[in-house]
Structure formats: C-alpha cells, structure tokens
Backbone bond lengths (Angstrom), bond angles and torsions (degrees), N, CA, C in turn:
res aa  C-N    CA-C-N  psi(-1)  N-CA   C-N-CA  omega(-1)  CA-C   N-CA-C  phi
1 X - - - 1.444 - - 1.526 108.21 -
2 X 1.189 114.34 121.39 1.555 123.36 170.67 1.770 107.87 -37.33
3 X 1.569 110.48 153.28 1.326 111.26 168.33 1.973 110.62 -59.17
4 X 1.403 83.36 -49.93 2.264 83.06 -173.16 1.380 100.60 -63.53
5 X 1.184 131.96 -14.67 1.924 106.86 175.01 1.505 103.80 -84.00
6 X 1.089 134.89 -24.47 1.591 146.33 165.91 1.837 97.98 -22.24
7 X 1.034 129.77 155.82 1.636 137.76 170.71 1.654 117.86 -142.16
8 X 1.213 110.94 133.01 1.180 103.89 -150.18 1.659 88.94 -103.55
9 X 1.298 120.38 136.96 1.865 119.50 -159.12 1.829 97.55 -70.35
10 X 1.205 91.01 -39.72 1.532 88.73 -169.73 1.286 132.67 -72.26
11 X 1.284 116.22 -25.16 1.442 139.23 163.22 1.821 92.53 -69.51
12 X 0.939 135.82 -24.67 1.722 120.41 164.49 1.343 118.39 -58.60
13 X 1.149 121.63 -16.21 1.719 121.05 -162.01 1.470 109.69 -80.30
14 X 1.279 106.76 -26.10 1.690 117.07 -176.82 1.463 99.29 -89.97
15 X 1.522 117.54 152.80 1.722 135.80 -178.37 1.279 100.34 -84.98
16 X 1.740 131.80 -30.91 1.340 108.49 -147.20 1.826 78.47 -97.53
17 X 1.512 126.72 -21.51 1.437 113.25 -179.56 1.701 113.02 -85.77
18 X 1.250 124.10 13.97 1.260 118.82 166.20 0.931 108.97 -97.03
19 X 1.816 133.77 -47.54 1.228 140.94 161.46 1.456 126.59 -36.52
20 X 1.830 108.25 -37.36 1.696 100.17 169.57 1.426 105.92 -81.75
21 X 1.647 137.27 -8.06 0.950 145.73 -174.79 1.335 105.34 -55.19
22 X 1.323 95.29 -53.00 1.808 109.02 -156.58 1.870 94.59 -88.03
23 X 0.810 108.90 -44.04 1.687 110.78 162.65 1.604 109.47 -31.19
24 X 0.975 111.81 -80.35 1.697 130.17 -179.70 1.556 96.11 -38.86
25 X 1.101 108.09 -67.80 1.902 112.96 -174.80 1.314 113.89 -52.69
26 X 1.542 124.38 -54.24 1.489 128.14 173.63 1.544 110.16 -49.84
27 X 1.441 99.34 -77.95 1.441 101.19 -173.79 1.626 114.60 -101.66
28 X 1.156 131.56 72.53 1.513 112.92 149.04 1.459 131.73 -10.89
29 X 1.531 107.67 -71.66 1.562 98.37 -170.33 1.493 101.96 -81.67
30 X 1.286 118.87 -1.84 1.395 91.40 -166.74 1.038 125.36 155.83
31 X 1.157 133.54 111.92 2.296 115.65 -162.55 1.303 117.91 -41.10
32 X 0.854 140.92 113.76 2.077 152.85 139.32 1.156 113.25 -72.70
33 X 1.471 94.55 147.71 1.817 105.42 162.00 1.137 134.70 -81.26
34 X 1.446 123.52 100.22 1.070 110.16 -164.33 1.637 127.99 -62.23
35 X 1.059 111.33 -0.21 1.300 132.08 156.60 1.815 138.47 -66.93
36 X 1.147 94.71 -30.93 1.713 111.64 -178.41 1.314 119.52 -151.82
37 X 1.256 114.64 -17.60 1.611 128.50 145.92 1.781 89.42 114.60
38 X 1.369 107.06 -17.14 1.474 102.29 -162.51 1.450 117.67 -15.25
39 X 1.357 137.44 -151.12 1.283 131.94 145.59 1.430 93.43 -148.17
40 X 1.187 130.94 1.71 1.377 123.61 -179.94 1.589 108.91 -92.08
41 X 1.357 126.73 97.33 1.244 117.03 176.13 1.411 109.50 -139.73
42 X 1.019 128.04 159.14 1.981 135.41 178.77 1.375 104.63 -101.64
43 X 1.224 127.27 162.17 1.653 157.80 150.16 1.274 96.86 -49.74
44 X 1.529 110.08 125.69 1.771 97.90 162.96 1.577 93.96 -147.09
45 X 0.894 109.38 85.90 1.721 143.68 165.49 1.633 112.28 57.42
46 X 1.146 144.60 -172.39 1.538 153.09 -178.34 1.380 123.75 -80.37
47 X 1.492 161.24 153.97 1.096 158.69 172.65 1.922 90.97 -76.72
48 X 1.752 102.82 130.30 1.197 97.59 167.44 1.428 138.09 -83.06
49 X 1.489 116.47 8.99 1.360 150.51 166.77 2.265 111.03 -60.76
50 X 1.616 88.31 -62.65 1.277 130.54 -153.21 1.672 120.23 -113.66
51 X 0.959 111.05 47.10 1.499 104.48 -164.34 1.422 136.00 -52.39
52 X 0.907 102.51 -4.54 1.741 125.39 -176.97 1.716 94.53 -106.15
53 X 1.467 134.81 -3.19 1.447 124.35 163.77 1.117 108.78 -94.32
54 X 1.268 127.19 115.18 1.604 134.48 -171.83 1.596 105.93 -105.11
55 X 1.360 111.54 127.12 1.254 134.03 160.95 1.766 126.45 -38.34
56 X 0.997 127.52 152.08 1.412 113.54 161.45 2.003 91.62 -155.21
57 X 1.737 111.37 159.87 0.808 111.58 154.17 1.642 114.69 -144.37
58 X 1.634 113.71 152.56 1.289 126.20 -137.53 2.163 94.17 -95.69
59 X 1.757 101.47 105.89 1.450 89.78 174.47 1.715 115.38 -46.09
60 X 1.140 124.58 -47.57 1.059 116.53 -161.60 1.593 131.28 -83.40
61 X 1.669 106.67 -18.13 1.520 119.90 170.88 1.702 110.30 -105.85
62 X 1.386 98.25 0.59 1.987 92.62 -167.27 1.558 120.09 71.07
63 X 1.370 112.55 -14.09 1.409 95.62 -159.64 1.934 110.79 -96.28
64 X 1.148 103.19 -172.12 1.615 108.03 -171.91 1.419 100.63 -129.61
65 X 1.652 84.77 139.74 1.600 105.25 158.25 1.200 116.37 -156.98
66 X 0.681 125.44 -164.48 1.840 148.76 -161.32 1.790 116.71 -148.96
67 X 1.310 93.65 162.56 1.846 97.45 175.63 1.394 114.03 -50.63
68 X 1.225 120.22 -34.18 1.257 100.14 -170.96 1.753 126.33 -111.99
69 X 1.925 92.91 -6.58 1.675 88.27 157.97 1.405 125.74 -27.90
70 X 1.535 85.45 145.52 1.618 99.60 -176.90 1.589 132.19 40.95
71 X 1.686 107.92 33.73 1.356 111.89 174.13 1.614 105.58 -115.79
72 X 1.005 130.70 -167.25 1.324 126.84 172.62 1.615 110.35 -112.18
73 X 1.369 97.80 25.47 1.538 114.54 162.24 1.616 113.33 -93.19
74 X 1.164 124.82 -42.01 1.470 140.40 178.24 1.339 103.54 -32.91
75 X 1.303 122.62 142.76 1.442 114.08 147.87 1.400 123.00 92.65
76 X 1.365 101.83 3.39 1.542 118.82 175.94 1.385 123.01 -92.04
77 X 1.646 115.55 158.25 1.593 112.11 169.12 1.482 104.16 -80.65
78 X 0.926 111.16 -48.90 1.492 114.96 -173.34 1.630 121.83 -59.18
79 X 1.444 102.33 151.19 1.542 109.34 -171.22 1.533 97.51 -73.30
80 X 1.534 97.94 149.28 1.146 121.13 -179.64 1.743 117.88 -69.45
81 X 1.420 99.43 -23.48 1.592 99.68 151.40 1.270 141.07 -67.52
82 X 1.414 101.95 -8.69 1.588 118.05 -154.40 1.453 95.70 -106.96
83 X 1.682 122.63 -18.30 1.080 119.23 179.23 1.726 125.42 -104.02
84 X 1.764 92.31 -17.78 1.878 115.54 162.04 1.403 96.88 -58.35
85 X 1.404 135.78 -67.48 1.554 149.61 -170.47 1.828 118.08 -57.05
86 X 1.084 92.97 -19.52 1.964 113.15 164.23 0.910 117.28 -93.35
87 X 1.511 138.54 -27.97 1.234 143.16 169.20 1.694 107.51 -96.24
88 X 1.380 115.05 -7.73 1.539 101.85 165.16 1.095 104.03 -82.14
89 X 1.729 126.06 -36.27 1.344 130.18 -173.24 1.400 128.63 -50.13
90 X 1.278 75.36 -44.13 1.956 112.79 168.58 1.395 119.18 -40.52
91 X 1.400 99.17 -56.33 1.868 132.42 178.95 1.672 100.20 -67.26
92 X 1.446 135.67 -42.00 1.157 127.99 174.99 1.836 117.63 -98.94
93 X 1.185 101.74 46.61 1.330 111.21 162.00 1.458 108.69 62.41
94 X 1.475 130.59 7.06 0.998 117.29 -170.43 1.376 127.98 -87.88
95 X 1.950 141.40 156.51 1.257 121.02 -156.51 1.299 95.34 -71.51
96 X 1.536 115.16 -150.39 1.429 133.98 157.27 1.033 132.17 -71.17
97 X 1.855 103.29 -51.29 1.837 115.55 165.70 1.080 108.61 -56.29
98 X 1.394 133.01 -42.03 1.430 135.61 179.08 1.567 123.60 -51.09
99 X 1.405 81.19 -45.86 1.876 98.62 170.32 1.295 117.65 -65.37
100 X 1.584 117.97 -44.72 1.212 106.96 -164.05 1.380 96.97 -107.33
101 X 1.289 138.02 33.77 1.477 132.73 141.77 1.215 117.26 -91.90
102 X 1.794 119.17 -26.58 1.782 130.95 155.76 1.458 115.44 -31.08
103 X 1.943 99.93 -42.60 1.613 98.76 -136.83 2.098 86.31 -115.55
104 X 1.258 94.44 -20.60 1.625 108.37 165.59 2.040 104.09 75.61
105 X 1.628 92.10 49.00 1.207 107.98 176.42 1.438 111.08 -109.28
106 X 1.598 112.25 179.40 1.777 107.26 157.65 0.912 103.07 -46.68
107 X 1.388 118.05 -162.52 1.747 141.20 134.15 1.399 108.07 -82.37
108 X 1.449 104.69 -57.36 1.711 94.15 -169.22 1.815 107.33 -63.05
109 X 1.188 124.87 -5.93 1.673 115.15 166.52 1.315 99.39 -83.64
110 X 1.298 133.92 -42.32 1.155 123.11 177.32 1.748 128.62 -54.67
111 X 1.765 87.95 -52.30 1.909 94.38 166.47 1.447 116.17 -38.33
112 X 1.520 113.17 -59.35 1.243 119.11 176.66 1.584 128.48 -42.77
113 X 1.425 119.05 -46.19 1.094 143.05 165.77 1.376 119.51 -46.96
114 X 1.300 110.15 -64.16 1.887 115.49 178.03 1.529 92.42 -63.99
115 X 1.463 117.87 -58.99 1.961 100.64 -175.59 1.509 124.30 -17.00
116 X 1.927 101.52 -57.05 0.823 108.89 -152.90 1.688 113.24 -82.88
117 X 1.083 99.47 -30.74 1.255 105.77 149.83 1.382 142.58 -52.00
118 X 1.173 116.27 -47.08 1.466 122.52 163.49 0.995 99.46 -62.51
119 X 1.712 150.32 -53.05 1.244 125.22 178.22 1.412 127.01 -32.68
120 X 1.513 101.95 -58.24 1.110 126.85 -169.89 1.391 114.90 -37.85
121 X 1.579 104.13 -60.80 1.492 135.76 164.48 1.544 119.73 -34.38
122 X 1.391 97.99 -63.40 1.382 100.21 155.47 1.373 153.52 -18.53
123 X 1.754 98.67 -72.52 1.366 139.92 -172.00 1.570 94.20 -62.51
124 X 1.293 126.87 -52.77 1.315 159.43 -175.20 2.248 104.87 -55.36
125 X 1.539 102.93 -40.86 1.369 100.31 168.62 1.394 126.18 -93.99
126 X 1.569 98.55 133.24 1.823 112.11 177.23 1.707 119.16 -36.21
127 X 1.306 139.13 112.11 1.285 131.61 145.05 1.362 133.23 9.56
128 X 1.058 138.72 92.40 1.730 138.02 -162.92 1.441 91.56 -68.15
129 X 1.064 108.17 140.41 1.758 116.81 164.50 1.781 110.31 -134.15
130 X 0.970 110.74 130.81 1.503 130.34 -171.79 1.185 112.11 -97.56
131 X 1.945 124.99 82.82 1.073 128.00 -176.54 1.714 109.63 -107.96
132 X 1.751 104.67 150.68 1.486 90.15 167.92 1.191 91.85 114.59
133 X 2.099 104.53 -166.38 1.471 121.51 157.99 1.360 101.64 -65.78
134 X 1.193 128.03 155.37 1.695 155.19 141.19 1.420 132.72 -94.64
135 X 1.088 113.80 76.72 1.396 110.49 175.91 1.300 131.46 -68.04
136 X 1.249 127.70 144.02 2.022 121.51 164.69 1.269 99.78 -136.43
137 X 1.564 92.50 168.94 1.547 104.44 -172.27 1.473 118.79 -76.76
138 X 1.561 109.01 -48.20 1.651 124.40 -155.21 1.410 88.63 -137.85
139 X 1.503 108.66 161.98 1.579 125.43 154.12 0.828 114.95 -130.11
140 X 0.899 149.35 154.47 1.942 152.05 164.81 1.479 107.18 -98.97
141 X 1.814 109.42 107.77 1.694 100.07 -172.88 1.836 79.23 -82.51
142 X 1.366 93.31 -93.56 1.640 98.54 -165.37 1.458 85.03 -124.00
143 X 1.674 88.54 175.89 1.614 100.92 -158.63 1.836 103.96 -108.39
144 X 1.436 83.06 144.75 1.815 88.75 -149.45 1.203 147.51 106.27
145 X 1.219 97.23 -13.90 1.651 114.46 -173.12 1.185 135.61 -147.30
146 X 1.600 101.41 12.62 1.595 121.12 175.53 1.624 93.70 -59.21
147 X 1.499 84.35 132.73 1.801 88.86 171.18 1.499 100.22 111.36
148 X 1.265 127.65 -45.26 1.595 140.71 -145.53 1.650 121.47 -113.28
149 X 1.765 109.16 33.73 1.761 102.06 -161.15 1.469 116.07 -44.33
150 X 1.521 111.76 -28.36 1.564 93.67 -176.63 1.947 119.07 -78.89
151 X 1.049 109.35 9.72 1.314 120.49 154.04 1.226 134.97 -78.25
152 X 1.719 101.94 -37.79 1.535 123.84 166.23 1.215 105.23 -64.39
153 X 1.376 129.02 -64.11 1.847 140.97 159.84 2.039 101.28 -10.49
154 X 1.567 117.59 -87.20 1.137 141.24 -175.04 1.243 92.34 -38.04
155 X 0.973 138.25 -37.32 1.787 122.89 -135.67 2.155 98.79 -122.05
156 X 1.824 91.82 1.22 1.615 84.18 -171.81 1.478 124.50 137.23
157 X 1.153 108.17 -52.93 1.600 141.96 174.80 1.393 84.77 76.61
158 X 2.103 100.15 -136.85 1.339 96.91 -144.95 2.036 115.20 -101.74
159 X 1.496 101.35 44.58 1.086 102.86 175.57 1.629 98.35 -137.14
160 X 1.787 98.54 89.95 1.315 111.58 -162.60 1.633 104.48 -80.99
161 X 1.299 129.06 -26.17 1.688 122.42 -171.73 1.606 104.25 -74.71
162 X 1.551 125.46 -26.58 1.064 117.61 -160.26 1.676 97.42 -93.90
163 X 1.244 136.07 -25.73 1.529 159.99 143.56 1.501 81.96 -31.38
164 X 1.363 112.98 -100.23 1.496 123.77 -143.70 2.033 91.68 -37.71
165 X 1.230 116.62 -60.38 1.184 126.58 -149.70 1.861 99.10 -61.40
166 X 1.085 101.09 -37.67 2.001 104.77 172.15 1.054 114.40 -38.95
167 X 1.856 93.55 -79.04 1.480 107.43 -173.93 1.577 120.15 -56.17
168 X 1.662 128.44 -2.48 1.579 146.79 -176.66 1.750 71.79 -79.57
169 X 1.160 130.69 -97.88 1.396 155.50 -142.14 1.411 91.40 -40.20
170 X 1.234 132.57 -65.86 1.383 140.68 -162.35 1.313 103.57 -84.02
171 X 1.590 129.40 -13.63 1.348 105.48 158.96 2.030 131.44 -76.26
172 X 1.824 77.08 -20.53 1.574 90.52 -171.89 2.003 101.07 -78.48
173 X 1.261 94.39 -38.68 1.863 96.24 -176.45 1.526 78.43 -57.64
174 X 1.544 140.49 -112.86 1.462 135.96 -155.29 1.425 112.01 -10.14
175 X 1.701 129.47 -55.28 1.056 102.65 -179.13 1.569 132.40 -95.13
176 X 1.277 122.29 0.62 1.632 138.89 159.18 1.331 108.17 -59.51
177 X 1.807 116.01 -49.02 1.329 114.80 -168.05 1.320 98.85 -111.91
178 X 1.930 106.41 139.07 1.518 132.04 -148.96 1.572 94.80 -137.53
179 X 1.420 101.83 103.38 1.773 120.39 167.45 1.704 92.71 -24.20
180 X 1.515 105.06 155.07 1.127 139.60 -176.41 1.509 91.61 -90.99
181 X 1.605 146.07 153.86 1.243 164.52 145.79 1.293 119.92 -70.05
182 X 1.219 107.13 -22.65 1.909 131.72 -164.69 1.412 111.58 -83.06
C-alpha cells in the first residue's frame, strides 16, 4: 500500500478532515455529478446541519448534491466521523462489540453500520472473472470411494438416480419373490 493511502487516526477526529477525506476518495480529479457525470459544476454553499458538507450544483443538469450523495454514507444520523472510524475499525480486524465500545454505540447500530458498509464496499468491487487454466484442490466423486473407480464402476458410476432406482427395484423383487422349496 502506497504511503498517501495510509490514514492518519488522529486527523479522523475532526468533520472538516473526514469530509476532505471522502472528497479525495470520491473524486480524485475533481468533483462530478453524480448524476450526469458532468465535471463542470460550482459550490453552492454548506449543509446547515454540517458545515464542513459542502454543496455543489451541476451547470449542466441543474441538479444538487453534496459530498456524500449517492454513497452509502448519505442519509445518516450519525457523524460522518463516526462512520470513517468504523470503517477504520473495520480495516483493523476489529469485531462489532469491539467497535462499538471504541465508538460508544449499541452493537446492533453498529451491526447495521459495517453491513452497510460492506455493501457499499462491495458494490464498489470489479466482477471476478476466471480466465485461463483453473485449478482446485479436491473433488468429491462419491462418498466412500474416493480413491477406488472400480467401485464407482460396480456400484453404477456417475448416473447415480438411475443406479439408486435399480438396485430399489431388485431389492423389492428379492424380497416379494420367495425361492420355490421344490
């Protein structure tokens, strides 16, 4: 990991340095709309809640947003520090109870919190695609007999319902039908 993706804990405690945090992370080159992608957009004043969440509106679609439109940060009670500091927690392996005795929450606000985050996180990673050779470790033919195909052979091989269903038939003919004495 590069030194600049590194986060320094203490510089989290302040709102207006989580807010350029998430700035830097969203947009690199530069604020967009998340609406039309434009990149041409203006400042249009502070959240009066939040003063360190700065407004923007988009010349080219009209519309408004803020830093945290359309993230799965939006829309919360909780400070936006409180949710940078859950996701560092997050980052150092720590549980939930752990977290939310850090952050001096429930758990179940906390559960909720990492969910939503990991979604987020998620949503956020590229599609795995499986090109090439493929290797695996183990297979499971049938059970009992790894190791043993001519057992697998005897017993049916690999069309086990039509097997199973025989050997049903021929157990019931053996026991319905009773040798002759004669």
């Amino acid at each position: 990991m590069p030194a600049s993706d590194l986060v320094n804990l203490s510089g989290l405690m302040d709102d207006a340095k989580c807010f350029a945090l998430v700035r830097q992370h969203r947009w690199p080159e530069g604020v967009g709309c998340p609406g039309c992608g434009s990149p041409s957009v203006i400042r249009d004043g502070c959240d009066d809640t939040q003063p360190h969440r700065q407004r923007y509106r988009c010349k080219a679609c009209a519309s408004r947003f803020d830093d945290l439109t359309g993230t799965v940060l939006a829309g919360h009670h909780q400070p936006l520090r409180v949710w940078v500091l859950c996701l560092y927690f997050m980052g150092l392996n720590l549980s939930n109870r752990q977290i939310a005795g850090e952050l001096g929450l429930a758990v179940s606000d906390v559960q909720a919190m990492t969910e939503q985050l990991r979604r987020g996180l998620a949503a956020k990673m590229p599609a795995v695609e499986l090109t090439g050779e493929v290797e695996i470790d183990e297979v499971y033919v049938v059970a009992g007999h790894k190791g043993q195909p001519e057992e697998v052979a005897k017993r049916g091989g690999s069309d086990g319902a039509a097997g199973w269903q025989a050997r049903r038939d021929a157990a019931r003919w053996r026991k319905t039908s009773r040798q002759s004495l004669a």
